[in-house]
Structures are given as C-alpha cells and as structure tokens.
C-alpha positions in Angstrom: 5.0 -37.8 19.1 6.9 -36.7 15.8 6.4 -34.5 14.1 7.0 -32.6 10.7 8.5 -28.7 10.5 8.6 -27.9 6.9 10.2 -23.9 6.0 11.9 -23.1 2.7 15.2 -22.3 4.1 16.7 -21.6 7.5 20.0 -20.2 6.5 21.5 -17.5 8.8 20.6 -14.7 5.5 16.7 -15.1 6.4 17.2 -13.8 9.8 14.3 -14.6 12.6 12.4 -17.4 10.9 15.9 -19.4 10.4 16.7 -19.0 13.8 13.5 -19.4 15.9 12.9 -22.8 13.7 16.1 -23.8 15.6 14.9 -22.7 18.9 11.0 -24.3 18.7 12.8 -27.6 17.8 15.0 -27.6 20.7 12.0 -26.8 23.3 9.9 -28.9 21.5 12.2 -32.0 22.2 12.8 -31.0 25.6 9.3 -31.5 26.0 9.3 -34.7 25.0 8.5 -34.2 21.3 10.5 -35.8 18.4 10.7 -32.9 15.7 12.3 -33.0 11.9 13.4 -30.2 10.1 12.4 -30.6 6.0 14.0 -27.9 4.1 16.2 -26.9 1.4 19.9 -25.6 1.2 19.0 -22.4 -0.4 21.5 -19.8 0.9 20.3 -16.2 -1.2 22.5 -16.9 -4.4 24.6 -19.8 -2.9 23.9 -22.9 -1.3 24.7 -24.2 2.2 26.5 -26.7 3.1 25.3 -29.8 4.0 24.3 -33.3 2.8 21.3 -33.8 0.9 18.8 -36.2 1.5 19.8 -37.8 4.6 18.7 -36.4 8.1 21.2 -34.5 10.1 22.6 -32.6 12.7 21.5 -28.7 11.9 22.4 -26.7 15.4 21.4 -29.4 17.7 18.4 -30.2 15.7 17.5 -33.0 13.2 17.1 -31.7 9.9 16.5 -32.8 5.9 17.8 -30.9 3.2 17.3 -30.7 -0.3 18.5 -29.0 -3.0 16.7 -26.1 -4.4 16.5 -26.1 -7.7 15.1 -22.5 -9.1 13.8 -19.0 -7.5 15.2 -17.4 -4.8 11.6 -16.3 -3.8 9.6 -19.6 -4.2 12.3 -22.0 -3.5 10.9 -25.1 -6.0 12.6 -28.2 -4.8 11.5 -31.5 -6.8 13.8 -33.5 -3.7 11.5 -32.1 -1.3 8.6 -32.8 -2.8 9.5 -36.2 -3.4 10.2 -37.3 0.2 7.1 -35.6 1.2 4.8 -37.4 -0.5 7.3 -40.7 0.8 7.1 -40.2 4.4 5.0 -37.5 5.7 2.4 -40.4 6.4 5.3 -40.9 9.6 4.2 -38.1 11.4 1.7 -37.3 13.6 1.4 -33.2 13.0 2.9 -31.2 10.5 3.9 -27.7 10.8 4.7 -25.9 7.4 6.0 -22.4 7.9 6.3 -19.8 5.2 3.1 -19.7 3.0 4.0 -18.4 -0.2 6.3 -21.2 -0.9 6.9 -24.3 -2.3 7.5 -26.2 0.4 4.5 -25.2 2.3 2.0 -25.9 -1.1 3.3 -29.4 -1.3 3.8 -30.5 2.1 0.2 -29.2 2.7 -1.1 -30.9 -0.8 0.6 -34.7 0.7 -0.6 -34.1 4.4 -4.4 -33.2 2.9 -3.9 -37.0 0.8 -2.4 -38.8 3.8 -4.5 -37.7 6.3 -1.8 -36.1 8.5 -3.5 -33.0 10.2 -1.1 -29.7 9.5 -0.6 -26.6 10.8 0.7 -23.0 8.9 2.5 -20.4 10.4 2.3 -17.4 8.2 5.6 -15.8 8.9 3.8 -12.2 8.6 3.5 -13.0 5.0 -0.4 -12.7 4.7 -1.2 -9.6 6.6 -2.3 -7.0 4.7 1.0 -4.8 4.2 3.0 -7.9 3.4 0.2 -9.0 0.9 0.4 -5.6 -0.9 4.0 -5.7 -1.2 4.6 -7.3 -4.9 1.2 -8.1 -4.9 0.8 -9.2 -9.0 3.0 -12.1 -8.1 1.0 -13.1 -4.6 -2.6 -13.2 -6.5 -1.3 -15.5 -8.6 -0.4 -18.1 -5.6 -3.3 -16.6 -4.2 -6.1 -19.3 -5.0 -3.7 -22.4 -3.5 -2.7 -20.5 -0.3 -6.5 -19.9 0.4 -7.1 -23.7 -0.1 -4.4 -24.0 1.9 -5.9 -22.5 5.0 -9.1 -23.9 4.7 -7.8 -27.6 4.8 -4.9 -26.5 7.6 -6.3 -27.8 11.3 -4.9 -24.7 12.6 -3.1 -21.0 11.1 -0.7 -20.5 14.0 -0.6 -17.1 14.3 2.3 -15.2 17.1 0.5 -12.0 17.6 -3.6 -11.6 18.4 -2.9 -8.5 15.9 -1.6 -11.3 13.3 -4.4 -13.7 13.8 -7.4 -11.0 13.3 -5.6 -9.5 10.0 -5.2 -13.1 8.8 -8.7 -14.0 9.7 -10.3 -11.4 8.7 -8.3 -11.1 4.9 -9.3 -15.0 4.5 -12.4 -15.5 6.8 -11.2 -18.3 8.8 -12.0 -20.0 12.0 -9.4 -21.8 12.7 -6.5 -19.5 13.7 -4.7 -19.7 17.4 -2.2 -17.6 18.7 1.3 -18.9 20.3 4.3 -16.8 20.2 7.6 -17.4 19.7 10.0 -18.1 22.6 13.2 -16.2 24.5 16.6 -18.3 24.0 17.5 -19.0 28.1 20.8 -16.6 28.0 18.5 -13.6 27.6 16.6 -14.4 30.5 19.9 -15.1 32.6 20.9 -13.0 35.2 22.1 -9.9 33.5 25.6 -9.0 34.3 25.9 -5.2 33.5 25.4 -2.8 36.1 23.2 0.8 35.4 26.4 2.1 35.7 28.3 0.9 32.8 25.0 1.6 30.7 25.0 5.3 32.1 28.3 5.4 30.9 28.3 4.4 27.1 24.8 4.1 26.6 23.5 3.4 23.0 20.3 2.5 21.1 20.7 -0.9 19.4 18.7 -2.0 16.3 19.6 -5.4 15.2 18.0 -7.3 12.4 18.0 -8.8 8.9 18.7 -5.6 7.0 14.9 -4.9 4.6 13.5 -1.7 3.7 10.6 -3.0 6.0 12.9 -2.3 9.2 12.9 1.4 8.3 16.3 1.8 9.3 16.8 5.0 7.3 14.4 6.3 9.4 15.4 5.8 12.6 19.7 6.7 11.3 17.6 10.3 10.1 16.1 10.3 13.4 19.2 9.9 15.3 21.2 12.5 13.4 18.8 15.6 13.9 19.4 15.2 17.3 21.0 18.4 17.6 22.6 20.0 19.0 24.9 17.5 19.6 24.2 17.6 23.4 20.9 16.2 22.8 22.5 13.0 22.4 24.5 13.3 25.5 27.3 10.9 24.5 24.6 8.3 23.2 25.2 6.2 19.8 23.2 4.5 17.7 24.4 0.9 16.8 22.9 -1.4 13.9 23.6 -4.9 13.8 22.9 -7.1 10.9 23.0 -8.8 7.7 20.8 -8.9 4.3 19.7 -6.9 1.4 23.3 -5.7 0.1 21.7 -2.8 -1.6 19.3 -1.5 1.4 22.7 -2.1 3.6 24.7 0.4 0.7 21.8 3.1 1.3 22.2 3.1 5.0 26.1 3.6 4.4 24.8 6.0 2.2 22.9 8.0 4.6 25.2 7.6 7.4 27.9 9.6 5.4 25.6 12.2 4.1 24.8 12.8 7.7 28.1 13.0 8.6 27.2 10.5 11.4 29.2 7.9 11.7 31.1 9.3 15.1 27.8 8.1 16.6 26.1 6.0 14.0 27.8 2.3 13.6 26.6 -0.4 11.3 28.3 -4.0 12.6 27.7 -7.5 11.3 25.4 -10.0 12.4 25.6 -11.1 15.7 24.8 -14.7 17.4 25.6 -16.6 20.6 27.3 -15.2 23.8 28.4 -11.9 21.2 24.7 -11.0 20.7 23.8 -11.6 24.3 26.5 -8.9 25.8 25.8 -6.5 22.5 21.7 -6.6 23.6 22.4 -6.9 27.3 24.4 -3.4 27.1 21.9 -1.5 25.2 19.5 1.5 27.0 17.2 1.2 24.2 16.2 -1.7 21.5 14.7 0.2 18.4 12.7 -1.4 15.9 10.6 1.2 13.8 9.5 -1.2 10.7 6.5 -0.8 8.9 5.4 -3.9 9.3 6.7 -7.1 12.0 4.4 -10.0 12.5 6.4 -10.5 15.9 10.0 -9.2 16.5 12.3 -12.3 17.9 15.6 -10.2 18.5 13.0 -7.4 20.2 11.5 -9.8 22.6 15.1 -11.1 24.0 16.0 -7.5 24.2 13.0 -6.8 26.3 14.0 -10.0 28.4 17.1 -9.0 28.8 15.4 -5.9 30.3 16.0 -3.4 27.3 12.9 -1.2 26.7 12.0 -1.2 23.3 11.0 1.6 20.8 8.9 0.4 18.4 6.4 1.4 15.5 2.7 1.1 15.3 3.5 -1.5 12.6 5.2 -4.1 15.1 2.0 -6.1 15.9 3.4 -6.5 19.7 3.0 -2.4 19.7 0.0 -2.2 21.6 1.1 -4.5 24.1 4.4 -3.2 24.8 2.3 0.2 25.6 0.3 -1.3 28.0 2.7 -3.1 29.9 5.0 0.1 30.4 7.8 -1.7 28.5 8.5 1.4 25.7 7.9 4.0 23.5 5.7 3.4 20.7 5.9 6.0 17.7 4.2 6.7 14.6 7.4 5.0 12.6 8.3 8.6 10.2 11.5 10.9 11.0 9.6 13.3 13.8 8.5 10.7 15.8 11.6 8.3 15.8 12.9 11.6 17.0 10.6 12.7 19.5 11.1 9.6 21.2 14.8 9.3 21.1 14.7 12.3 22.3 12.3 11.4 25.0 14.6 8.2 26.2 18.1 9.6 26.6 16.7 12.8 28.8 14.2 10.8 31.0 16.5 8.4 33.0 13.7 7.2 35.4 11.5 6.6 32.8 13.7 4.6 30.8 14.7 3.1 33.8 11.0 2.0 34.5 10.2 0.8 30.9 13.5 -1.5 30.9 11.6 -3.4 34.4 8.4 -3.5 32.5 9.9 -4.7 29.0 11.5 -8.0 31.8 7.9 -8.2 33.2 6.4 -8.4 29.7 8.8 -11.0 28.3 8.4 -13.5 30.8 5.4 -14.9 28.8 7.7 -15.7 26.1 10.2 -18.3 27.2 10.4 -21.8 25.4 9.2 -23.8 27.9 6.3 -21.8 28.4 5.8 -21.4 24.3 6.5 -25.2 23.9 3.9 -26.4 26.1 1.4 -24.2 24.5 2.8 -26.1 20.9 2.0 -29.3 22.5 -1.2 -28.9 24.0 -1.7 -27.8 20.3 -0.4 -31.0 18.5 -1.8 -33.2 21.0 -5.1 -32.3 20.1 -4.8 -32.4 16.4 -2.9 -35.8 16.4 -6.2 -37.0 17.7 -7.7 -35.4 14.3 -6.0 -37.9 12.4 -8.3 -38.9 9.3 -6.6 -42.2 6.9 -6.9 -42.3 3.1 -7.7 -39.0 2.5 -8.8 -38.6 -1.1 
C-alpha cells in the first residue's frame, strides 16, 4: 500500500513532529507499507539542504521537497501544491500532519477531488490552549480547517485527552486515537546501574525551547531549593534547540539565580548522545502549559525515567495512574514541591522509574504501526473516484 505523509517542514528546528515523521515512516515500511514524505525545505529563516522536486533519501526515509516560498508560519509552497494535485491520485491514504498550514489545506483540497481518503493529525494545534494562542490569525484559516475535518476519513488524534478537546471544539465523529511510538534504543537494555544515578543524579528537560515548555518555571523551581542541601548534589540539565529569544531569557534567569553550578543549558541532542543523556537521568521534567503528547517524555519513561509533568501534558492523567510520576499544577510552588518530593524519596522515585517502563511499553513502533495500518487498511477500502 503507499501511501502519502504530507507536514510543512521536518527540519531538526521543529523538534518532535520532524522527528517522529521519521520514525512512523520507518515502522510503517517495516510493516510492509510504502510511505512518502511531501514537504518543504523550510529551515526557520534558512533553507535545508536538499534537492527539490525529486524523491529522496531523508534519514532512511523517502521524501519530496519543495521549496517554500513565503511565511515562516504558513509555509506557502506553489511546488507542493503543484505535485499534489499531479500525483496524489497514486496513493491509497494520505496522512496530512500540521493543520494550520499550507500543505495540509491543499493536500486535503486535491485528496477531497481525487477521491483519495485522508487522514489529519493535528499536532496539538486545535486544542483549545493552542487555538487561543494568536487566535486573530487562526479564525481567519478557521472556516477551511473546519471543512477540512469534516471531509478527513479520520482526525488522528495521540492522546484520548486530544481527541475529546478536538471533538468537542469542532463536533466531530470521526476522531481515533494512536499514539506515537518509542525509537528501539530507548527500550534497549539500559546500561547504567542505580548506582551511578545515586551518584550524579539530575533532572533532565529536553525539548524544542517555546515559552509553552515553561522552562522558566521549572529553572525558578529548581533554584529555591534551599538550602542548598535540599538538592543534595542534584542538577538540573536542559537540552535543546529553538526560539533564540525564549533560550536568551532562560540564560537570563539562570544568571539572576546565580544557578548555573547546578543549572546547565546544552544543545540538542540526537542518536546514541540522547540515549546515554536520557538513560542517566533520575527524573524527566516537562512542566508545559500545553503538550498534545510529549515524544522525548515517553522514551524517557521507556528508558525507565519517571516523569514530572504538568496538568497541561495530555498523557498527565495517565502517567498518575500508572505510578510512573509526579504530576503538578505547572506554577513555581508546585514544580518545587515535587522536586523536592523526588530527590528526598529514593524508593518512591525508584518505584515511579519501574512504572514510567511499564507504561511505555504501549508505545513502541511496532505496536503504533500496526495500529496505523489497521487504520489505512480500512480507509483504502473508502476509496471513492471522480470526486467533484
């Protein structure tokens, strides 16, 4: 079966979405499934580089690229649009991630003419915080994402939070859930002992710096732990690349704080580097106001890291129930209540990091992938020709 991925950009800058995008491909072909990548080279301000219009190799994956012509935010490619309305008549399924962009508009508008059943992922993007968040400029795309959904054979949602917000916002029936997937080396045998955690333990946030991650927060947090023996040795590491001027404030804060003998802010971190940063970690925190999902928190959790999370990740309330974390109101006190909480309690944190392994089991690409093509092969069947 092949089928059609179209996102507006999976450049290393957008964090998660770019990377999972990757990941599903893989798993999906392993399964037996022939995927494409349709995209553009946006890159923030710069461009990536790769050829244009011709498919290629993007990570192990096959991918398209075209070039992006204006906005940063809607990411208008006439390339893309073109070859859409060429070939996506090839496929069997498409699956259009990112909403409130280009890409998605048009490759829904020439699946709806062709006849070629499609599927959105919303990318958090239409839950009610992210819809208030420069909301002038989303009501005016409003009307066409709401068409949108109504023609989409399914609104692939990865969180049953995700799903009832989107639901309910544009009264749909025809959500699912299916979450993302684990890369295999977190779910590896893990290769530090409790006793080289006990000895330089430290709570790891790592993400694409936003002011929705709340980091300022959770650095605040961190540094009224005092007296200083209330962090018993402990630091706080943030990994990550993004908004240059959120990533300044942090800086900011970190030297007003006179922190940064136990605060650290490193790059972005991928591969075999990633997996050793996460696997040493005591605690994964992610304390954002709002998170659809959370990849780099579930492959923490896999890799047996308990999480400490805010009511606003959408996987909060299941995290809680399954033992696998601490789940906090996301201001100052709480953060620090909690972190508190973790470093003194050694059992407990002990018992949370074999709960957050229990809970992330569900979540490997095998498992996810099947679920994705039990999903296609029931909308392939859908298949309706000359759609006006």
């Amino acid at each position: 079966m092949k089928v059609l991925h179209v996102i507006p950009a999976v450049a290393a800058r957008y964090g998660g979405p770019s990377s999972s995008i990757v990941e599903m491909c893989l798993a999906l072909r392993a399964a037996g499934v022939s995927p494409l990548i349709a995209t553009t080279n946006a890159d923030g301000d710069g461009i990536l580089d790769v050829p244009l219009g011709t498919v290629t190799n993007w990570h192990g994956t096959e991918a398209i690229f075209f070039q992006r012509q204006w906005s940063e935010a809607f990411k208008y490619s006439r390339g893309l649009g073109s070859w859409l309305e060429r070939h996506i008549g090839e496929f069997q399924v498409a699956h259009l991630h990112g909403p409130l962009s280009y890409s998605s508009l048009v490759a829904a508008a020439c699946a709806y003419r062709h006849g070629v059943p499609f599927i959105v992922r919303p990318l958090g993007t239409l839950d009610r915080w992210s819809l208030q968040q420069k909301a002038r400029k989303k009501q005016l795309l409003m009307p066409f994402v709401a068409r949108m959904l109504r023609r989409a054979a399914a609104v692939h949602c990865t969180s049953a939070e995700e799903l009832r917000e989107v639901s309910d916002a544009f009264g749909l029936q025809n959500g699912i859930t299916i979450p993302l997937g684990v890369q295999s080396l977190f779910t590896e045998e893990d290769t530090h002992d409790d006793e080289e955690r006990r000895r330089d333990p430290y709570v790891l946030a790592l993400s694409r710096l936003h002011p929705v991650k709340n980091l300022e927060a959770l650095i605040e947090a961190f540094a009224d732990l005092e007296p200083a023996d209330a962090r018993r040795g402990w630091r706080l590491v943030i990994g990550g690349s993004g908004d240059a001027a959120y990533a300044d404030a942090l800086d900011s804060i970190i030297e007003r704080r006179n922190a940064s003998a136990f605060v650290t802010r490193i790059g972005w971190m991928s591969g075999r580097a990633k997996q050793a940063l996460v696997r040493g970690a005591s605690v994964f925190a992610l304390p954002s106001h709002h998170e659809n999902f959370g990849v780099g928190l579930v492959e923490a959790m896999a890799a047996g890291v308990p999480a400490l999370v805010s009511g606003g990740v959408h996987l909060s309330a299941e995290i809680e129930r399954a033992g696998a974390g601490w789940v906090v109101a996301g201001n100052r006190e709480s953060i620090r209540a909690a972190l508190a909480e973790a470093i003194a309690d050694t059992d407990g944190r002990w018992r949370r990091a074999n709960g957050a392994r229990k809970f992330a089991v569900a979540f490997a690409w095998p498992v996810v992938a099947a679920q994705l093509v039990d999903l296609y092969d029931r909308l392939a069947g859908t298949r309706v020709r000359g759609v006006a």
